[in-house]
C-alpha positions as CSV (number, residue, x, y, z in Angstrom):
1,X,18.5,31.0,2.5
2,X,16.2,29.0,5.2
3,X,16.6,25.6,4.7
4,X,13.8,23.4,5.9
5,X,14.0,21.6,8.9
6,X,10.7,19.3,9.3
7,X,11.0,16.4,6.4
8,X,9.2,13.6,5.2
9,X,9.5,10.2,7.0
10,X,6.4,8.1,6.5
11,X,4.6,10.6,4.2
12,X,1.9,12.4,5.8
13,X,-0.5,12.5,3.0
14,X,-0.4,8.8,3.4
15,X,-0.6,8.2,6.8
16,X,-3.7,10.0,7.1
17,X,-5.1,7.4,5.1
18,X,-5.1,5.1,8.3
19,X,-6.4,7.5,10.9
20,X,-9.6,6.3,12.6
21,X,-12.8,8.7,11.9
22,X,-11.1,10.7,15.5
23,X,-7.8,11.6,13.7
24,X,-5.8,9.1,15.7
25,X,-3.0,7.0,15.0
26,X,-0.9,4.2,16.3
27,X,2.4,3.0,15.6
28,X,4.1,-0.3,16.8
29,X,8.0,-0.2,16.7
30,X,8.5,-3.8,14.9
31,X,12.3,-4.2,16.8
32,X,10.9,-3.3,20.5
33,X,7.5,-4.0,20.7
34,X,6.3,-0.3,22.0
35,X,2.8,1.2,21.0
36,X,2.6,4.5,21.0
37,X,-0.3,6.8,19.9
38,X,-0.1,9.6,17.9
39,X,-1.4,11.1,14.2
40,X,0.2,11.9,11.0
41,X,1.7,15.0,12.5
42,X,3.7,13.5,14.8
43,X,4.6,10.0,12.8
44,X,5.2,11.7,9.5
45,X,8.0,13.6,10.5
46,X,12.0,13.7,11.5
47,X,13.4,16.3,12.0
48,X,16.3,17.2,9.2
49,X,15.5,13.4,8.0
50,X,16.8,14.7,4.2
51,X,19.1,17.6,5.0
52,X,22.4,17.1,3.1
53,X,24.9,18.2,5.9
54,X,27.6,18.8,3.5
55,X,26.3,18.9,-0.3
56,X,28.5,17.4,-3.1
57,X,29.1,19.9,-5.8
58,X,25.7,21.0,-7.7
59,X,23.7,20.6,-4.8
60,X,21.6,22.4,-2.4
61,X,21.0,21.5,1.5
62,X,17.5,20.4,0.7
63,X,17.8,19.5,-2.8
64,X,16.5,16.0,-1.6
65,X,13.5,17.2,0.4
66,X,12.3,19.1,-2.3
67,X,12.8,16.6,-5.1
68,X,10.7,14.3,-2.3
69,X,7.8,16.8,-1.9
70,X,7.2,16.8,-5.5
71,X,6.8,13.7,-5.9
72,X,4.5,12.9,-2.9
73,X,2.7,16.1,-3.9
74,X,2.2,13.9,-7.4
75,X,1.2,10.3,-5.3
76,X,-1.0,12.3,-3.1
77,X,-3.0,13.2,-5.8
78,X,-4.0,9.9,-7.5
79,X,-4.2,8.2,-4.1
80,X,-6.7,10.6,-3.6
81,X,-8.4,10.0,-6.9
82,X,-8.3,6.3,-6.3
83,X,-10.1,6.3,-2.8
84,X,-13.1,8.7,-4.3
85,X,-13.5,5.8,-6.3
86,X,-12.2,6.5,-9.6
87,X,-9.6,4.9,-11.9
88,X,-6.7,7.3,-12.8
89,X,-5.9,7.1,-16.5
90,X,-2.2,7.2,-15.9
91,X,-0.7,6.6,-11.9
92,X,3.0,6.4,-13.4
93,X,3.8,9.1,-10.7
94,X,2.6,7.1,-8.3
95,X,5.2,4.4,-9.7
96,X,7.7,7.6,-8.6
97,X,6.8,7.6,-4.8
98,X,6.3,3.4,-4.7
99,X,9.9,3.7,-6.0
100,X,11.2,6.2,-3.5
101,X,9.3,3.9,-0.4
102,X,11.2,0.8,-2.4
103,X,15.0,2.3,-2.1
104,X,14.9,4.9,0.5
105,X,14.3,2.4,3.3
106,X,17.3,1.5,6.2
107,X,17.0,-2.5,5.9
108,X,18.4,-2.3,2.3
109,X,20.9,-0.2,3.5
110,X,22.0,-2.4,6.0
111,X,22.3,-5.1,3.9
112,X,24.2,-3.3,1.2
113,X,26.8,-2.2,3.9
114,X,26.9,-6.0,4.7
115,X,27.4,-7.2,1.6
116,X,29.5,-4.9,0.0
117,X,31.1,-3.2,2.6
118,X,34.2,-3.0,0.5
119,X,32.5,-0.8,-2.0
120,X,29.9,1.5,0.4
121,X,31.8,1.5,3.9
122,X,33.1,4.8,3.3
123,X,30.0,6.0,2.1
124,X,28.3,9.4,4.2
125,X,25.4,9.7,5.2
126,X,25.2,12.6,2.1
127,X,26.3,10.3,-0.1
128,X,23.8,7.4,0.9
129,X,21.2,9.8,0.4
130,X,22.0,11.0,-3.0
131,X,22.4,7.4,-3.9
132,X,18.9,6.5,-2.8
133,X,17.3,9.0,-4.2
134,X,19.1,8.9,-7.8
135,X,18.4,5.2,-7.7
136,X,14.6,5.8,-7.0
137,X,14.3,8.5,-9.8
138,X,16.1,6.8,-12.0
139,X,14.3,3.1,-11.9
140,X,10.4,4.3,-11.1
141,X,9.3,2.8,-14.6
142,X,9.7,-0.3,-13.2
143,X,7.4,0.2,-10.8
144,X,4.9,1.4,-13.0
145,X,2.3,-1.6,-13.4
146,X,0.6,-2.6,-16.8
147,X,-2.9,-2.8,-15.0
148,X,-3.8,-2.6,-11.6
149,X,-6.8,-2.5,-8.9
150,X,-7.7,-2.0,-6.0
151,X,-9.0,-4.7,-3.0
152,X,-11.4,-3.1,-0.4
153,X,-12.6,-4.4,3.3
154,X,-16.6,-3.5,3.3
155,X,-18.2,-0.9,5.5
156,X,-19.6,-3.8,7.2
157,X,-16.6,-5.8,8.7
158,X,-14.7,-5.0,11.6
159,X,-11.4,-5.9,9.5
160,X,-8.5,-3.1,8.6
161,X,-5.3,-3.0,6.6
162,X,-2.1,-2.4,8.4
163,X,0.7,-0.4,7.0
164,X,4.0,0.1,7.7
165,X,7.1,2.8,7.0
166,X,8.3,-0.2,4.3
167,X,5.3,-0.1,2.8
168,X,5.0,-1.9,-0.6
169,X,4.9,-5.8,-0.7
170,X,6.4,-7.4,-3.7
171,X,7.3,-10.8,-4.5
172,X,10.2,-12.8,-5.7
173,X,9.6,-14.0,-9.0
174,X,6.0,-13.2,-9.0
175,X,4.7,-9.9,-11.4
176,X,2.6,-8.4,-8.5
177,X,2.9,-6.3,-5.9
178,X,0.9,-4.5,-2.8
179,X,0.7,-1.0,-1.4
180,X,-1.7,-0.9,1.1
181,X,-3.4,2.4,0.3
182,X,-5.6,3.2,3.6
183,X,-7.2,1.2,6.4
184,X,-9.5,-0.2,4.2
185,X,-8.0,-0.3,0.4
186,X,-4.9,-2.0,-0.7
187,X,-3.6,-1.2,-4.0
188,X,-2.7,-4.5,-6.2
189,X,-0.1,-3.9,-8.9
190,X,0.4,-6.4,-11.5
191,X,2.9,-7.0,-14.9
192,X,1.1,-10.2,-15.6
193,X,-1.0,-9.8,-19.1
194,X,-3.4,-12.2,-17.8
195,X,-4.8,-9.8,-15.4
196,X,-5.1,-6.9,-17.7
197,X,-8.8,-8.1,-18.3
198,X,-10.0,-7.8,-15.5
199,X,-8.2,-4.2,-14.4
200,X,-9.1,-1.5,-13.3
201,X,-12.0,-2.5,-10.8
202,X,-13.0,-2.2,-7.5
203,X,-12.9,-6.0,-6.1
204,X,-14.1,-6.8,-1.9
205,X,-11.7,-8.6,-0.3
206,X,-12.4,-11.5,2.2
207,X,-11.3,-12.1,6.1
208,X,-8.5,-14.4,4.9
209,X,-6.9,-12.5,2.1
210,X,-7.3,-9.1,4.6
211,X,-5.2,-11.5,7.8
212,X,-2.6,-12.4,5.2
213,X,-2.1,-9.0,3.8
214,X,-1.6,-7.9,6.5
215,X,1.0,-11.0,8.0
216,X,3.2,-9.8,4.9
217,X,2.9,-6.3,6.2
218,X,4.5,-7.2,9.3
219,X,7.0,-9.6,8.0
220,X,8.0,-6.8,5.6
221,X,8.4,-3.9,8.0
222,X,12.0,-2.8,8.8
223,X,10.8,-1.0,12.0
224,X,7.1,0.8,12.7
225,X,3.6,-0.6,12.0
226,X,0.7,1.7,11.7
227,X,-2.8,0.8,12.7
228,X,-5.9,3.1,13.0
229,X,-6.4,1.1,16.6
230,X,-4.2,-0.2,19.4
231,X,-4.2,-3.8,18.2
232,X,-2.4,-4.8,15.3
233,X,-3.6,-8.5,15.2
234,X,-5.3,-9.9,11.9
């Protein structure tokens, strides 16, 4: 059986989103400050990122890459759907993949293994992996929004969304939260009935709301930034 080797990091379908018009890419590393440039190709992918090096009972080396590739194979899709302009009657499995980007990140690891080291220090790294992804699949309806639309950056304006490999932005205490969805569309996600009369639309977003978008991008990034250009300033 050939077990795949080249997984999902940063999903490629979404990085694409924040190419310039020449394909390019670049990504800041958020702990060291380096820029490098690159594409999807090479930022979407580590090598054996998913690969269960010693599966538990019932499962399959690359049980969790596949179980991922369906469902960015479903969030590719109505991201796509989205950015042709058009309101998706259902984007519940997109609620799947904003789940997966929610638990399968290192930070909340890290702070887990801090906080209760007693109960997942002996954790492996198989283990950890299950865990995230069991956790994702089995809490995505509570990512799924009761309405939702979608902020665009005009033609005109020099302005661009950052995104980063935490994507989504939520809030303490607050029913809302953010995906940017490509350099110039950021998804808004919402639980509060007040907004349902107003959703689904299309709505231009101004030079400040873009800049501080885009300062919770950074704040919330456990390690790379994306930009479709070398400067990641507001």
């Amino acid at each position: 059986m050939t077990v795949s080797k080249r997984h999902h990091y940063t999903p490629r379908y979404y990085l694409r989103r924040f190419e310039n018009a020449d394909g390019a890419l670049w990504r800041l590393d958020h702990e060291t400050g380096v820029v490098t440039s690159g594409n999807n190709e090479r930022f979407g992918f580590k090598n054996r990122w998913n690969t269960l090096r010693n599966p538990p009972t019932g499962y399959a080396s690359d049980w969790a890459e596949k179980q991922i590739a369906v469902i960015d194979g479903f969030a590719s899709k109505i991201i796509a759907e989205i950015l042709d302009g058009r309101f998706p009657a259902d984007i519940s499995k997109l609620a799947v993949a904003i789940s997966f980007m929610h638990h399968n990140q290192p930070r909340l690891r890290r702070e887990l293994e801090a906080v209760h080291a007693d109960k997942v220090g002996h954790w492996s790294e198989d283990h950890w992996l299950v865990v995230r992804l069991k956790t994702a699949l089995d809490n995505w309806r509570t990512y799924v929004p009761l309405c939702y639309a979608v902020n665009v950056i005009p033609p005109e304006r020099d302005q661009r969304f950052l995104t980063s490999s935490n994507p989504l932005i939520d809030f303490n205490n607050k029913p809302t939260m953010l995906l940017p969805l490509s350099s110039r569309h950021c998804l808004f996600l919402s639980n509060d009935p007040a907004h349902a009369n107003f959703c689904p639309q299309f709505t231009t977003c101004d030079v400040e709301m873009v800049a501080g978008i885009n300062r919770m991008t950074r704040k919330n990034a456990w390690q790379y930034l994306y930009s479709c250009s070398s400067s990641f300033s507001e």
